[in-house]
N, C-alpha and C positions, 0 to 999 in steps of 0.2 A: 341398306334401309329396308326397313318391314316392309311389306304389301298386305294387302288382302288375304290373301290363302293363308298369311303365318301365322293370326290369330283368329280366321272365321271358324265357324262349328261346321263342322261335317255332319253327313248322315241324318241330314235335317226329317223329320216325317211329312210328306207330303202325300195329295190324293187323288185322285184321275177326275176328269171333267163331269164323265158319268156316273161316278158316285151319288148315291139319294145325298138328300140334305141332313136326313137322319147318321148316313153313315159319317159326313165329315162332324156332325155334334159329339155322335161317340168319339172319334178320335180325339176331336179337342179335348171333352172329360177324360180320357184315357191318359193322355201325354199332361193334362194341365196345359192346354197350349191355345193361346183365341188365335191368333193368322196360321193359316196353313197351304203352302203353295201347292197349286195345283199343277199337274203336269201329264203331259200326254205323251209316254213313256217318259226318257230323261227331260224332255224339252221341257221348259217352264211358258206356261198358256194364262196365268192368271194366278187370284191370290185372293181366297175366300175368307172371312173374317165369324166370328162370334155375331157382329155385329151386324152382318151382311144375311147370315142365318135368321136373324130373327125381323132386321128391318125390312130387308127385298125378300125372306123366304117366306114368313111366319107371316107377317103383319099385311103382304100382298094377297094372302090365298093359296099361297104354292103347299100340297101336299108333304109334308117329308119325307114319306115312306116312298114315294114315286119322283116327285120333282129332281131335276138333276142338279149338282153343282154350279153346273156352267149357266144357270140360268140365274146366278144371284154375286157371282164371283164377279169381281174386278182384273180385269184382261189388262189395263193402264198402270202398269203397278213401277215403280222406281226399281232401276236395276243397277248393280256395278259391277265393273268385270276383275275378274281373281285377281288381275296384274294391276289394279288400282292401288294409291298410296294411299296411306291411314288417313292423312290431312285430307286426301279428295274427300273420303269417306264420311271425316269428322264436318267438314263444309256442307256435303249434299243434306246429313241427317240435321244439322245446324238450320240449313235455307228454307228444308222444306217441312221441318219439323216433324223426324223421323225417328224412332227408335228403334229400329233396324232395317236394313235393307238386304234383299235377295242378292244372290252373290253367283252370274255364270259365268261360261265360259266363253268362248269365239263363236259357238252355234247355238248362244243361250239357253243350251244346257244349265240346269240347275248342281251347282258343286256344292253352295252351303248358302249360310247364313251370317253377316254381322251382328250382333246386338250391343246398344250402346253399353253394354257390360264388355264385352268384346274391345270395344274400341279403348272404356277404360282402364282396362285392366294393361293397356300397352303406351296409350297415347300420354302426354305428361299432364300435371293436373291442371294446369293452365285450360288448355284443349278441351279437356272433358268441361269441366265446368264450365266454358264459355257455350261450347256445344248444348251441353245439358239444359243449361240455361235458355237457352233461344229454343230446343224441344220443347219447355215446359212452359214458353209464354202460349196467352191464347191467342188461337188464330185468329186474324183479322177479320172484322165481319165486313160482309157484303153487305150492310144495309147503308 
């Protein structure tokens, strides 16, 4: 049976904590990419978004050219480890309405990445679409 590491992406681009908020926006335009983990050498410390730039960076006050990463990043981020099965995978992005999840190792190490392309490219179409499906409802409001 598959796991994790047999169809996740490698060599994901990630960015250090102290990076400006400037440098993680170039990255994102550079790779085309809005999530980007951060990590303090391999370790994975958090997980900075498109959306995190401009709502906690930009719309707070925070400088880009000076302001750091780690002061807009999300530390709380969903993780699965390499030895997980596809079905864990397809369940967690399914529950928690995920289109991908960080992928480490025994010392949370960052190894890669799932993305629900990932998952369907292996899982049968049953799975995907049931998955995808519960991704794509909207989330429940707190009011």
């Amino acid at each position: 049976m598959k796991t994790i590491k047999d169809v996740m992406t490698r060599g994901v681009e990630v960015i250090a904590p102290n990076a400006t908020l400037m440098q993680a926006a170039e990255k994102m335009r550079q790779f085309n990419i809005g999530p980007v983990p951060v990590c303090d050498g391999d370790r994975l410390v958090g997980v900075v978004t498109d959306r995190d730039l401009v709502v906690r960076g930009i719309a707070m006050g925070h400088d880009p050219h000076t302001s750091q990463v780690s002061s807009v990043m999300t530390e709380d981020v969903e993780l699965i480890h390499l030895d997980a099965s596809l079905d864990e995978a397809a369940d967690m992005m399914r529950d928690k309405q995920l289109r991908r999840l960080l992928v480490v190792d025994d010392h949370k190490n960052l190894v890669g990445i799932l993305s629900l392309g990932d998952l369907a490219q292996e899982a049968d179409d049953t799975t995907t679409a049931r998955t995808l499906e519960h991704i794509s409802e909207p989330a429940a409001s707190s009011h």
